[in-house]
C-alpha positions as CSV (number, residue, x, y, z in Angstrom):
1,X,-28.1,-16.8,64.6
2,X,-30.3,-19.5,63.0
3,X,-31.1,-19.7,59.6
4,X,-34.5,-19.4,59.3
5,X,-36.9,-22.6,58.7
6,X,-40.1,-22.9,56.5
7,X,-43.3,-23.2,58.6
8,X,-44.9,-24.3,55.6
9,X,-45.2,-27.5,54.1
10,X,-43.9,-27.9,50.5
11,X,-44.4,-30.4,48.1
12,X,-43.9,-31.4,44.1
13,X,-46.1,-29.5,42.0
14,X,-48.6,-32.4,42.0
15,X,-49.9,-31.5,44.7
16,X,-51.4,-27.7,45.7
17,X,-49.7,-26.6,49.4
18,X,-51.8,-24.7,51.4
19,X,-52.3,-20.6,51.7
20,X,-50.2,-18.9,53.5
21,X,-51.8,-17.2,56.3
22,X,-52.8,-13.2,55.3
23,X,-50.8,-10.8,57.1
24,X,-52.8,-7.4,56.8
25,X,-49.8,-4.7,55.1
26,X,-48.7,-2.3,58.0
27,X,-47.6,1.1,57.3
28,X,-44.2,2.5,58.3
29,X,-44.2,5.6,57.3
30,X,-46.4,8.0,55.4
31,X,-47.6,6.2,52.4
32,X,-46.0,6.8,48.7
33,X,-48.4,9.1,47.1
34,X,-50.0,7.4,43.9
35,X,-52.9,9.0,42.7
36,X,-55.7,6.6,40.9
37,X,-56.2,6.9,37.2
38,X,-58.4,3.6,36.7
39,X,-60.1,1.2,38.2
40,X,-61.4,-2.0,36.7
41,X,-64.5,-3.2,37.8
42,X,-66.1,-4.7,35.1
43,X,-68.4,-7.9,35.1
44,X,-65.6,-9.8,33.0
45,X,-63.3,-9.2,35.7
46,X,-65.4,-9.6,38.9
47,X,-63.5,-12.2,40.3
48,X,-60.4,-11.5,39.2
49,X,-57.5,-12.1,41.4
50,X,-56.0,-8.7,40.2
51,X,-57.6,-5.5,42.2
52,X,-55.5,-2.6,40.6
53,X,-55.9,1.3,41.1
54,X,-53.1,2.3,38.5
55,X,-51.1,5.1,39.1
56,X,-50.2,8.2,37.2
57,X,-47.9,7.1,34.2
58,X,-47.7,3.2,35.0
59,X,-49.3,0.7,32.4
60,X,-51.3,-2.2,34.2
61,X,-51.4,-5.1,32.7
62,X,-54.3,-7.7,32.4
63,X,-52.6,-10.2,30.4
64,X,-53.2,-13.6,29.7
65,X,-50.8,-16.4,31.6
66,X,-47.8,-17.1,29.1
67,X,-45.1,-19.6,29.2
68,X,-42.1,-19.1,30.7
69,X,-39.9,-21.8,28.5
70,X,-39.2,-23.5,31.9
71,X,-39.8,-27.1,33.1
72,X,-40.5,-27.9,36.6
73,X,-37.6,-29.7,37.1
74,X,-35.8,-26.0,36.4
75,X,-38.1,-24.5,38.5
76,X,-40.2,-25.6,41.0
77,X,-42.3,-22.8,42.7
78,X,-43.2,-25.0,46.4
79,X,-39.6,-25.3,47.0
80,X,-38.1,-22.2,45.9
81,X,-40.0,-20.0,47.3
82,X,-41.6,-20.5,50.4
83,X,-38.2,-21.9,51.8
84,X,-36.3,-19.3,53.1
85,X,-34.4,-17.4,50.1
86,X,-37.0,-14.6,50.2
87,X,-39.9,-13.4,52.3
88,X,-42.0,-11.1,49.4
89,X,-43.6,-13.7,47.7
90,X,-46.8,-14.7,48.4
91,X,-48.9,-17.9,48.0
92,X,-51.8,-16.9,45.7
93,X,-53.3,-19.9,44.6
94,X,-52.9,-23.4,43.6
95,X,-49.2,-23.7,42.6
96,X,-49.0,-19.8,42.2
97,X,-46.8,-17.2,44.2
98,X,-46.8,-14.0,43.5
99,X,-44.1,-10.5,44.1
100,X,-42.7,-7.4,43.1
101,X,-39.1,-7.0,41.3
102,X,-38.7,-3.1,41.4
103,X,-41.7,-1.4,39.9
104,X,-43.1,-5.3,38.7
105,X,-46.1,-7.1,40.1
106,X,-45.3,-10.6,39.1
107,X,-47.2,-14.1,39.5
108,X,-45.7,-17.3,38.8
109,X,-47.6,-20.7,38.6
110,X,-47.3,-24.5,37.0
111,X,-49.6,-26.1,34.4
112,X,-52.0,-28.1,36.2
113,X,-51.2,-30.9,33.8
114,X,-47.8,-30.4,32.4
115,X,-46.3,-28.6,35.7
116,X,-44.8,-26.2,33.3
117,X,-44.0,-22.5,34.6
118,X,-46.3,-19.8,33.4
119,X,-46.4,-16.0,34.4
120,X,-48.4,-13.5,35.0
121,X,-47.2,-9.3,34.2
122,X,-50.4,-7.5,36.8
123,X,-48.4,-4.1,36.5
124,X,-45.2,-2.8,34.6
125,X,-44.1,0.6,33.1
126,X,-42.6,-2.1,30.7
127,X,-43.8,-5.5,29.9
128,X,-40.1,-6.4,28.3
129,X,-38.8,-5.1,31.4
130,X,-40.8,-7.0,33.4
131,X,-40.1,-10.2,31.8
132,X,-36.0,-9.4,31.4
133,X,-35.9,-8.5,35.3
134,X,-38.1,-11.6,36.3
135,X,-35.7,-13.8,34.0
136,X,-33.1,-12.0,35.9
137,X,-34.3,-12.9,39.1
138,X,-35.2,-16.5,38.5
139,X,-30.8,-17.2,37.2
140,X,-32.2,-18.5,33.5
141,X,-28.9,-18.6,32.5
142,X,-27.6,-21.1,35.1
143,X,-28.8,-24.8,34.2
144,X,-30.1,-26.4,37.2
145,X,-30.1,-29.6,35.4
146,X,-26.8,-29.2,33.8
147,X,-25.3,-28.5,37.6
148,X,-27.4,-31.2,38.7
149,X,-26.3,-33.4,36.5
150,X,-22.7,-33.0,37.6
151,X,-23.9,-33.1,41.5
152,X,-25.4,-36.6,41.0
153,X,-22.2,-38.0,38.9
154,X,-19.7,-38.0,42.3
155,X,-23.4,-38.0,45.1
156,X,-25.0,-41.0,44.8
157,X,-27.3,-39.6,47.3
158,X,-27.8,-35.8,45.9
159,X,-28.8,-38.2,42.8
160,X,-31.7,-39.7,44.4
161,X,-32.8,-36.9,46.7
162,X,-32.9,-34.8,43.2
163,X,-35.3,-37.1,42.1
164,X,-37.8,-36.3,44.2
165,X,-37.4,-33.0,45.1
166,X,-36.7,-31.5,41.3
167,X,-36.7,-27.4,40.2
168,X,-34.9,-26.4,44.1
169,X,-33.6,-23.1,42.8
170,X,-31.4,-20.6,43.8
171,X,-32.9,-16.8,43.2
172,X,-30.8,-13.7,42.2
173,X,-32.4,-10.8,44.3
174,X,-31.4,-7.2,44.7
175,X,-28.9,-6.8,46.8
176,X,-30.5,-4.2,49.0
177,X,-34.1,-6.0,49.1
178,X,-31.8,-9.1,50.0
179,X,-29.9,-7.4,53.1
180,X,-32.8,-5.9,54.7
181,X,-34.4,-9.4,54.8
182,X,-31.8,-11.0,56.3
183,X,-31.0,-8.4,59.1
184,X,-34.7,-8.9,59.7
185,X,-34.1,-13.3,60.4
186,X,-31.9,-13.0,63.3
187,X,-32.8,-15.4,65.7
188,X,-36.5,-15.3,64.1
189,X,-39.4,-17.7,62.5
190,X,-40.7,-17.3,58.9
191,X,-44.2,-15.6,59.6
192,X,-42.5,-12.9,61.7
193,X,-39.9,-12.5,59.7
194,X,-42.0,-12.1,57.0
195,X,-44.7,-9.5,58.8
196,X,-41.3,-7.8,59.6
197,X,-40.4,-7.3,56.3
198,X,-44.2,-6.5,54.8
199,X,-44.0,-3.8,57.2
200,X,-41.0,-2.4,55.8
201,X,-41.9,-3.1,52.1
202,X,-45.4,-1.0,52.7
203,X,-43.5,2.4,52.5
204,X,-43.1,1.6,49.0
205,X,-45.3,2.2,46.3
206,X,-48.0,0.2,46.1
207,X,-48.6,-1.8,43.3
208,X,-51.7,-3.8,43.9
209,X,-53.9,-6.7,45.3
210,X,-53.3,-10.1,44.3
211,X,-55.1,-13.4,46.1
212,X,-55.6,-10.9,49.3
213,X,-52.5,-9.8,49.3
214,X,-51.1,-6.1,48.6
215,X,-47.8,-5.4,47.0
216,X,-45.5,-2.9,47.3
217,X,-42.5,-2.1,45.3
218,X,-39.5,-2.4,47.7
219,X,-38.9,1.3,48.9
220,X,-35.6,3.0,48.1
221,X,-32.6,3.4,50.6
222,X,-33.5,7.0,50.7
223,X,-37.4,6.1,51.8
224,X,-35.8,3.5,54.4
225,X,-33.4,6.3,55.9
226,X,-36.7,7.7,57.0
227,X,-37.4,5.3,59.3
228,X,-36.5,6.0,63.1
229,X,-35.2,2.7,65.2
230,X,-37.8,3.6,67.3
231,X,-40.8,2.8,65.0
232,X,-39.2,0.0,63.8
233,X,-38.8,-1.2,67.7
234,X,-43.2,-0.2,68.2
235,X,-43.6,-2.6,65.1
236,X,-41.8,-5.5,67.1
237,X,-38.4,-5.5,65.3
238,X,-36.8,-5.9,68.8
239,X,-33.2,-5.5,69.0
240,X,-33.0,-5.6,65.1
241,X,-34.2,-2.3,64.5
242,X,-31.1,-0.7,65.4
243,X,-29.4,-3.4,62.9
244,X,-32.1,-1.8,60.1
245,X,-31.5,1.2,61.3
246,X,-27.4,1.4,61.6
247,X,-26.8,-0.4,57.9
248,X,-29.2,1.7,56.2
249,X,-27.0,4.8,57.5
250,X,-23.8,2.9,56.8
251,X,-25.0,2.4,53.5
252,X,-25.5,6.2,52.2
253,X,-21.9,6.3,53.3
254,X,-20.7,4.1,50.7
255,X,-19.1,5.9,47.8
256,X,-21.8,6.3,45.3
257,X,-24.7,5.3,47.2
258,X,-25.4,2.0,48.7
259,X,-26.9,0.3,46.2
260,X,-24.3,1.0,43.8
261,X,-21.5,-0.3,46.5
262,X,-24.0,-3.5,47.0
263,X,-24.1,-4.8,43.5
264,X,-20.5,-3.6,43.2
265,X,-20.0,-6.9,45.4
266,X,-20.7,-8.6,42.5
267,X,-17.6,-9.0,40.8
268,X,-15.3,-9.7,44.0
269,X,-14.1,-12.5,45.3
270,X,-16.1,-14.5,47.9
271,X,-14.1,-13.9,51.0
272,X,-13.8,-10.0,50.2
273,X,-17.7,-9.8,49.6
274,X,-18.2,-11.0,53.4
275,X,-15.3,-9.3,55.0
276,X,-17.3,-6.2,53.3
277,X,-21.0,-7.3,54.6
278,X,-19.9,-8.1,57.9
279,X,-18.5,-4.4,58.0
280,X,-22.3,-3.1,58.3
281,X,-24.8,-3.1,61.7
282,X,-26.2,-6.6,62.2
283,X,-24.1,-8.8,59.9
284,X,-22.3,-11.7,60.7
285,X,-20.6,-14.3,58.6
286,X,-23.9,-16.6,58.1
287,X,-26.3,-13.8,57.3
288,X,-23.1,-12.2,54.7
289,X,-23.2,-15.9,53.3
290,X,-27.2,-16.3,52.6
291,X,-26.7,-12.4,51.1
292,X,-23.8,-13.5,49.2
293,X,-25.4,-16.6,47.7
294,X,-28.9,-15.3,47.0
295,X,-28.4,-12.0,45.8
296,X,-24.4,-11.3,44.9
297,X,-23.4,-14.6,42.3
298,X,-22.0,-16.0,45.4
299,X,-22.9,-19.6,44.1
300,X,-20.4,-20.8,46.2
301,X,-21.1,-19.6,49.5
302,X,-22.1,-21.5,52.1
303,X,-24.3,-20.3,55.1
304,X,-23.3,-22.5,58.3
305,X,-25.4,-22.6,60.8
306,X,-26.2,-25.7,63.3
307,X,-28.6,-27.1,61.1
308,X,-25.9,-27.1,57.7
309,X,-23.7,-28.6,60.5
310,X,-25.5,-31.5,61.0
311,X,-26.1,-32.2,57.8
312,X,-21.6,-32.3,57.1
313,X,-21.3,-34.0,59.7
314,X,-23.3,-37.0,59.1
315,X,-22.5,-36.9,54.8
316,X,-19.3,-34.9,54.5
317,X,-17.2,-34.4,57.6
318,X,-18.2,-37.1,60.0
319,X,-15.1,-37.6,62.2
320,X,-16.5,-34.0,63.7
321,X,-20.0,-35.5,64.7
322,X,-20.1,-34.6,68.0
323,X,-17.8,-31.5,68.1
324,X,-19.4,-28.0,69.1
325,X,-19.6,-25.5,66.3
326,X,-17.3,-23.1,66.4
327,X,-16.0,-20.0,63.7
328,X,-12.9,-21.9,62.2
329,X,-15.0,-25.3,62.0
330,X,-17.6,-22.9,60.0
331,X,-15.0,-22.2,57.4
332,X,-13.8,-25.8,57.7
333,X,-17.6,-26.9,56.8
334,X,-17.9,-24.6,54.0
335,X,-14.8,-25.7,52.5
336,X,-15.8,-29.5,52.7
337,X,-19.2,-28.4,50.9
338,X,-16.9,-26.7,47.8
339,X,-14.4,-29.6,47.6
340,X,-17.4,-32.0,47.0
341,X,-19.6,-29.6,44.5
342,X,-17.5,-27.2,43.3
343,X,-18.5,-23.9,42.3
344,X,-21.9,-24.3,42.7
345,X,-21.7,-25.4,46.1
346,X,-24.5,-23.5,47.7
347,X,-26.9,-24.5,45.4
348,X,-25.9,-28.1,46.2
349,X,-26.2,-27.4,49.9
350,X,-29.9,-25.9,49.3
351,X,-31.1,-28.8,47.8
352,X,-29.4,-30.4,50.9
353,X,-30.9,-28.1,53.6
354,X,-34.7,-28.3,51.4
355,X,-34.4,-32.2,51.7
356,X,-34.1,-32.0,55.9
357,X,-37.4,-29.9,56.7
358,X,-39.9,-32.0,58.2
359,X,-42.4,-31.1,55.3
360,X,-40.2,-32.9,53.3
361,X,-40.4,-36.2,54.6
362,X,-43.8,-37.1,53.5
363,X,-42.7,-36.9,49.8
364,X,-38.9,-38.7,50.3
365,X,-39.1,-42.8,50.6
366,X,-38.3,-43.8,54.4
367,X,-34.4,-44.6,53.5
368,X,-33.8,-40.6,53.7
369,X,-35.5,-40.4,57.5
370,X,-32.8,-39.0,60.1
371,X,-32.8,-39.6,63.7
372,X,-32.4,-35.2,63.6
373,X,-34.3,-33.0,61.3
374,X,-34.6,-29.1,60.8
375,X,-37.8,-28.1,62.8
376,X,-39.1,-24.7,62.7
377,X,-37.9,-21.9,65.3
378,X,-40.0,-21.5,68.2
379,X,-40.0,-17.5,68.7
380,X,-39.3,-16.7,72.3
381,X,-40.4,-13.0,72.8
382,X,-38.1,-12.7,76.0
383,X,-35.5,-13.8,74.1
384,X,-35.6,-12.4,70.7
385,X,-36.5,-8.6,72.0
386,X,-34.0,-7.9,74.2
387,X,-30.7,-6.1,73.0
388,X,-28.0,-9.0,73.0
């Protein structure tokens, strides 16, 4: 399986990247019940981004952007987001993305001056809660110039690619939201991954309209255990519907529910956590890493695919240039990546694997131009829709 590729160009916050293309929200099963309570629509708020029919016992909220007490070089939005860690948030505006963490409708955005992070609560049942889960989800406590720092002392080259392509940050998701994505990128492109998994995410409860865009809260594993392979297979999910299908069953299996078991993964060690994923319908060792790493404290894992290969063999491992990829040379390339960084590996190797898209290369100087660079996957009906 490849790791999946961004279609869409990034760049430092100076610059705006382009909208993402709309895809209209698909329903999977019978919609979430929410009844309306309110509805604004006053002249203040005509063109507001936010389009909100709150329901029963939520609290929407119309706040003003606040600061977020991060830098860009902590976070920057163009090339965390959009570059294959997650598939929910969506490009709504200039320097803004916007998603859902549980019952939170979320936007994020930099200063136009400053290129400081601001956000944005649209909805909450709790407005500390919101904040405390998006904190959560952005790793506040990890110091992406602290670990930079110590990348750059022994890289001369990680130094000056960190230069220019500053605030590459590695999210903390839910486990389950996490998993479901990534059973969804088998040998698939961004934008269809990413219809794949807004047709999923609408049998959640909807949460609003931002820049176009509707959000839903991610459903439960209960809601996704009512979805048949079959209507995941009519909504073009191919051969990985019975992958959805087969780990979502697995997981109400698991001693204490699924989720539970999921974030239980959490305090292992790394090898145990992917010996455990790799147990469910649909996971290998590549897609157990990119779960591992984005979603289970992971920070060292390392998902090898041909593309990470490249990149060890011409900076870390090149005596194997030339060899064909195989498992044990996986573990052998993962290894090399955790001598060199340490325990923050895969966030080194991000940063690494950010720096080799082809979107990248009009914002690096000409001395980091490769003969080979990551170019997006072509999606191959024939190929991708047949059962293996």
């Amino acid at each position: 399986m490849k790791r999946p590729r961004s279609e869409i160009p990034l760049s430092a916050a100076s610059r705006s990247p382009p909208s993402l293309p709309h895809t209209p929200p698909q329903r999977l099963l019978k919609p979430h019940n929410c009844k309306a309570t309110s509805q604004i629509s006053s002249k203040k708020h005509k063109n507001s981004i936010l389009k909100v029919a709150a329901a029963a016992g939520k609290t929407t909220h119309l706040a003003t952007w606040a600061p977020l007490d991060l830098t860009q070089s902590e976070l920057s939005l163009p090339l965390t987001f959009p570059t294959g860690q997650t598939f929910r948030w969506k490009q709504t505006g200039p320097l803004q993305y916007t998603g859902t963490l549980g019952p939170h409708l979320i936007s994020l955005k930099h200063h136009n001056q400053n290129g400081d992070v601001y956000y944005r609560i649209h909805r909450t049942p709790s407005e500390s809660a919101a904040k405390s889960a998006l904190l959560d989800f952005l790793n506040i406590d990890i110091s992406l110039t602290d670990i930079w720092a110590e990348f750059s002392a022994s890289d001369s080259r990680f130094a000056e690619l960190a230069r220019h392509l500053k605030g590459a940050r590695v999210l903390r998701q839910d486990p389950l939201e996490c998993l479901i994505q990534f059973l969804c990128s088998s040998n698939n492109n961004i934008a269809r991954i990413t219809k794949m998994v807004d047709f999923i995410s609408s049998s959640g409860e909807h949460l609003g309209s931002v820049g176009g865009f509707e959000f839903h809260e991610f459903p439960s594993l209960e809601r996704l255990a009512m979805a048949t392979e079959q209507e995941l297979r009519e909504a073009g999910f191919g051969y990985r519907a019975k992958y959805v299908t087969g780990t979502v069953d697995a997981l109400q299996l698991k001693p204490g529910g699924g989720a539970e078991w999921l974030a239980s993964l959490r305090k292992l060690d790394l090898q145990v956590v992917i010996d455990a994923l790799c147990t469910l319908p649909g996971v290998g060792p590549k897609v157990a890493a990119c779960i591992a790493l984005f979603s289970l404290d992971q920070h060292h894992a390392i998902p090898v695919d041909t593309h990470v290969w490249q990149i060890a063999t011409r900076y870390l491992l090149p005596e194997l240039a030339g060899a064909r990829l195989t498992p044990k040379l996986c573990g052998q390339v993962a290894n090399a990546f955790v001598s060199k960084y340490g325990k923050y590996a895969g966030w080194a190797q991000t940063l690494l694997f950010i720096a080799e898209l082809p979107a990248q290369k009009t914002i690096l100087p000409s001395q980091f131009a490769t003969n080979k660079e990551i170019k997006p996957a072509v999606e191959k009906d024939s190929e991708v829709d047949d059962d293996p």
